[in-house]
C-alpha positions as CSV (number, residue, x, y, z in Angstrom):
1,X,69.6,53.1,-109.2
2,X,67.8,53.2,-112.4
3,X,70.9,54.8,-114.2
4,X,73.1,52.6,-113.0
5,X,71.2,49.7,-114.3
6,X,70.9,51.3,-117.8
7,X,74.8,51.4,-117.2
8,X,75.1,47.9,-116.7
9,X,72.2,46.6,-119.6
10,X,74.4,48.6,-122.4
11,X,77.5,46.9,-122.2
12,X,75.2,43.6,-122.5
13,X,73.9,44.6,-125.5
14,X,76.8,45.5,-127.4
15,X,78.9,42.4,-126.7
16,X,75.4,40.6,-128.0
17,X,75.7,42.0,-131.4
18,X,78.6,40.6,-132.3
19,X,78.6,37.1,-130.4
20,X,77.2,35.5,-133.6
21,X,80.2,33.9,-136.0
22,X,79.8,35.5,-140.0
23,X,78.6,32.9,-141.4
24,X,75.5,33.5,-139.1
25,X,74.9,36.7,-139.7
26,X,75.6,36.5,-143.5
27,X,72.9,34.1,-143.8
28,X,70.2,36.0,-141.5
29,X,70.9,39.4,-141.8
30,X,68.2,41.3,-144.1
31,X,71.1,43.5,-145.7
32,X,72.6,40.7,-147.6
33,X,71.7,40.1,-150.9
34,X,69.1,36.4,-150.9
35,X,71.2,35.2,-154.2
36,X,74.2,35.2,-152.5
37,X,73.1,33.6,-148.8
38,X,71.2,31.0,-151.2
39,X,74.8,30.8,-152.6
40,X,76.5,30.6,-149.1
41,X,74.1,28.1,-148.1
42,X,74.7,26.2,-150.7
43,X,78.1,25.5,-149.4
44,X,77.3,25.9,-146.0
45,X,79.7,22.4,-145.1
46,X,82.8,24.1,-146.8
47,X,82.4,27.8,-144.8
48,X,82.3,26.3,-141.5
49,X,85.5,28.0,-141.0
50,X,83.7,31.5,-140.6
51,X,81.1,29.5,-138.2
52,X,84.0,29.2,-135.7
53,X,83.9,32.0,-132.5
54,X,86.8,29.5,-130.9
55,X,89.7,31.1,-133.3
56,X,93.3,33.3,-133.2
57,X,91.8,34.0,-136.9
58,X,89.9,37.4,-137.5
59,X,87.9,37.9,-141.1
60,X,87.0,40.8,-143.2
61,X,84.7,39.7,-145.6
62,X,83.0,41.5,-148.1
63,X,79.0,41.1,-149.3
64,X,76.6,42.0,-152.2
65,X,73.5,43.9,-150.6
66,X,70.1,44.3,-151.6
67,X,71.5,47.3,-154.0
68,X,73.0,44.1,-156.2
69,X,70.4,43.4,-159.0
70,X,69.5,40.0,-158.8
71,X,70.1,39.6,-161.8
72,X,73.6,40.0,-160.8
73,X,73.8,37.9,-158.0
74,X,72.7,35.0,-159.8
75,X,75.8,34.3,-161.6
76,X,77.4,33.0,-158.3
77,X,75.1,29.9,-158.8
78,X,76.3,29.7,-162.4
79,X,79.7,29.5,-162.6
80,X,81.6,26.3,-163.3
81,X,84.2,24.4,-160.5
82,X,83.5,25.4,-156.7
83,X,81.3,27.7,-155.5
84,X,83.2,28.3,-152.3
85,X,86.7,29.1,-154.6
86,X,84.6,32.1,-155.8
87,X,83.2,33.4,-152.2
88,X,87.1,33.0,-150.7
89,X,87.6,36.0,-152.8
90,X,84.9,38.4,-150.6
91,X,87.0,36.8,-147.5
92,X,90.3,38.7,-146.4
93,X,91.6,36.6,-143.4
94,X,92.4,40.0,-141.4
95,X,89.8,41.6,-139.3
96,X,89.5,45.7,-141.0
97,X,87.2,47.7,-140.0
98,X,85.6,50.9,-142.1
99,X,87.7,53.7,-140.9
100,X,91.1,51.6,-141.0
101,X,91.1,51.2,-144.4
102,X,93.9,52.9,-147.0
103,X,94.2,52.8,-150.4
104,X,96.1,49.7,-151.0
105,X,95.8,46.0,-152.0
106,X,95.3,43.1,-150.1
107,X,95.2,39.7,-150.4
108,X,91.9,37.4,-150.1
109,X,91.6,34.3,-149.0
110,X,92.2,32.7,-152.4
111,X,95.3,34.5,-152.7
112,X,94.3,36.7,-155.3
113,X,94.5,40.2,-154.7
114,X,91.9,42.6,-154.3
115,X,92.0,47.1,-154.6
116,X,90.8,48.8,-151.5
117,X,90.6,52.7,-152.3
118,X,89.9,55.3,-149.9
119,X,88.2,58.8,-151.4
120,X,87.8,60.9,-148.8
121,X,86.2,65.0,-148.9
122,X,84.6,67.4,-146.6
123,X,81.1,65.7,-146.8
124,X,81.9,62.3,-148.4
125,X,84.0,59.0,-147.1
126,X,84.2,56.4,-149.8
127,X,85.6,53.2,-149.2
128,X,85.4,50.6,-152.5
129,X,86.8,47.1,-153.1
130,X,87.7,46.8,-156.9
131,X,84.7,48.3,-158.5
132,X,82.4,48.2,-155.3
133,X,81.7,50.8,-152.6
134,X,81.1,49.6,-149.0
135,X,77.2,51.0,-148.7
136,X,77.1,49.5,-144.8
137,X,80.1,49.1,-142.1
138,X,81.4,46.9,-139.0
139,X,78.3,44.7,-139.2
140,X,80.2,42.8,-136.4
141,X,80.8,39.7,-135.6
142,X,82.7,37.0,-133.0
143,X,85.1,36.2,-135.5
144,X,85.4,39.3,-137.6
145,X,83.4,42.1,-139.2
146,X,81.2,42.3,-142.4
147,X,80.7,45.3,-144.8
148,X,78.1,45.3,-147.0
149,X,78.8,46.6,-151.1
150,X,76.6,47.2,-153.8
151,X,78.2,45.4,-157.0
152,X,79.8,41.8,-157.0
153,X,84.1,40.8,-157.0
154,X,85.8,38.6,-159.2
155,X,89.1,37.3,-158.6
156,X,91.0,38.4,-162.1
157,X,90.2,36.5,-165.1
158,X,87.4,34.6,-163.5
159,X,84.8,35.3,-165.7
160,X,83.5,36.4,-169.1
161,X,80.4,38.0,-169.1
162,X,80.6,38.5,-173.1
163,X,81.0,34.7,-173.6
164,X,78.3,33.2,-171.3
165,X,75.6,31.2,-172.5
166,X,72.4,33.4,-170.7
167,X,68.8,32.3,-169.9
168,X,66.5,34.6,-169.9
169,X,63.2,35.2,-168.0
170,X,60.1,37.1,-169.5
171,X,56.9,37.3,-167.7
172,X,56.0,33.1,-168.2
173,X,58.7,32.3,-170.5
174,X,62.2,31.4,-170.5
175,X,64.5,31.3,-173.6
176,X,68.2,30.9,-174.1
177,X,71.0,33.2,-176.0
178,X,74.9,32.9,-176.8
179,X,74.7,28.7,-176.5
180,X,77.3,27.1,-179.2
181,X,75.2,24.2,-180.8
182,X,72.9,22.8,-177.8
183,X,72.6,22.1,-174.3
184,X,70.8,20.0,-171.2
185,X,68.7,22.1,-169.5
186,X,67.1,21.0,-166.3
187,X,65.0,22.8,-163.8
188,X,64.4,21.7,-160.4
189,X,62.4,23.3,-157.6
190,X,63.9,24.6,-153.9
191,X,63.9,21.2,-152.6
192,X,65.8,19.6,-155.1
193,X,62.9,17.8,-157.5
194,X,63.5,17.7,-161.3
195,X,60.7,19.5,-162.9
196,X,62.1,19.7,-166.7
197,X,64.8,18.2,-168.8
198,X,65.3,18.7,-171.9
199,X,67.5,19.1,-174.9
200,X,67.9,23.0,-175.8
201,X,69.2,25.6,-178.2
202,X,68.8,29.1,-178.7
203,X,65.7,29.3,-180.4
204,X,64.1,27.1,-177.6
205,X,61.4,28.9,-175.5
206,X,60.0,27.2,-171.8
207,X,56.5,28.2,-171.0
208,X,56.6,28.1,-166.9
209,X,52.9,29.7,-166.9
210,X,51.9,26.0,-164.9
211,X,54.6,26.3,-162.5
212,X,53.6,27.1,-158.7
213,X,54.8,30.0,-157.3
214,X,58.6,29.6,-155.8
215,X,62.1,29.6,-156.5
216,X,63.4,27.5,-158.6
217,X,67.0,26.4,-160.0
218,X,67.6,26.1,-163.9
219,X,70.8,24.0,-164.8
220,X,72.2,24.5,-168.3
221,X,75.2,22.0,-169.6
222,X,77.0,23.0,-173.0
223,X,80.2,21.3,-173.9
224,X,82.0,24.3,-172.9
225,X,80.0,26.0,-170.1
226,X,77.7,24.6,-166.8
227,X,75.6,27.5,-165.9
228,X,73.2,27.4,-162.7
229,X,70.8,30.2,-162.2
230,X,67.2,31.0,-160.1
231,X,64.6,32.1,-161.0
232,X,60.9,33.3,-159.4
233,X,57.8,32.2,-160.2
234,X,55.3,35.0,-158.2
């Protein structure tokens, strides 16, 4: 008897792991880097597509893990149009798990294409998206399945690392670098208060040695760039 009800329970659990929709498990699984589920949350209203369990439509969608530096993962706050335009490219609307992919492109959700390549040896299966490996497979889902990578996508020609105005945190100080002429800055907290606004340049520094201990969101407007970054106060 006992076996048999071990038998039944395992079957249970198994569908259970994957009855949650992606946008769930993106935003509570501990694998997935906190920049980007702020990010996802963010535009939480536009992704309810990949909340849905009641769909003919299977996803594969790709995301940073906690390998990312944060660092990294910030720029998803501070890039200019839609948020959501940029996470569509981590979205492929076909459901692929680890061991089917080939070396190939396909197409995201954005319609821009992304390289999958396969390097495969006695001891070693490497599976990487553009520039990133898959570091964790099939996280699975109702509507899909989620693989976890250790570097961020960009669709081509999205961005210019080179040409981005940058703020820059040191112990209790920010300051600013690359911004043409000036810019707003404004700094709010988690919950949306305004804490600073000001006029800035590059030889401004922000003493944040009074600020309580949080996450906070730093908004920088130049005429040619809106950048949105966190930072931590510990």
């Amino acid at each position: 008897m006992r076996k048999f009800i071990v038998l039944l329970i395992l079957p249970i659990i198994g569908f259970s792991q994957c009855e949650n929709p992606i946008l769930d498990k993106i935003l509570q699984d501990s694998n997935v880097n906190q920049y980007f589920q702020l990010a996802v949350s963010l535009n939480i209203a536009e992704l309810q597509f990949l909340n849905d369990c009641n769909t003919d439509v299977n996803y594969t969608m790709f995301v940073p893990g906690n390998d990312l530096p944060n660092e990294s993962a910030s720029l998803l706050l501070g890039l200019g149009g839609e948020l959501v335009d940029y996470i569509s490219y981590y979205t492929h609307p076909e459901s692929i798990e680890f061991l089917d992919f080939t070396s190939s492109d396909i197409e995201m959700l954005d319609g821009n294409i992304a390289n999958i390549s396969v390097n495969q040896s006695v001891d070693n299966y490497n599976v990487m998206i553009n520039q990133a490996n898959i570091t964790i497979q099939d996280i699975c889902a109702c509507n899909g399945v989620i693989h976890i990578i250790d570097d961020l996508i960009w669709a081509p020609g999205v961005i210019s690392l080179n040409e981005r105005a940058c703020v820059n945190q040191q112990e209790n100080l920010l300051n600013f670098s690359k911004i043409k002429n000036k810019g707003v800055l404004e700094i709010r907290d988690i919950n949306g208060k305004i804490i600073l606004n000001k006029i800035v340049d590059n030889t401004t520094t922000i003493n944040t040695s009074n600020y309580k201990t949080g996450i906070y969101i730093v908004q920088l407007q130049t005429p040619d760039q809106n950048l949105r970054e966190l930072f931590f106060i510990n």
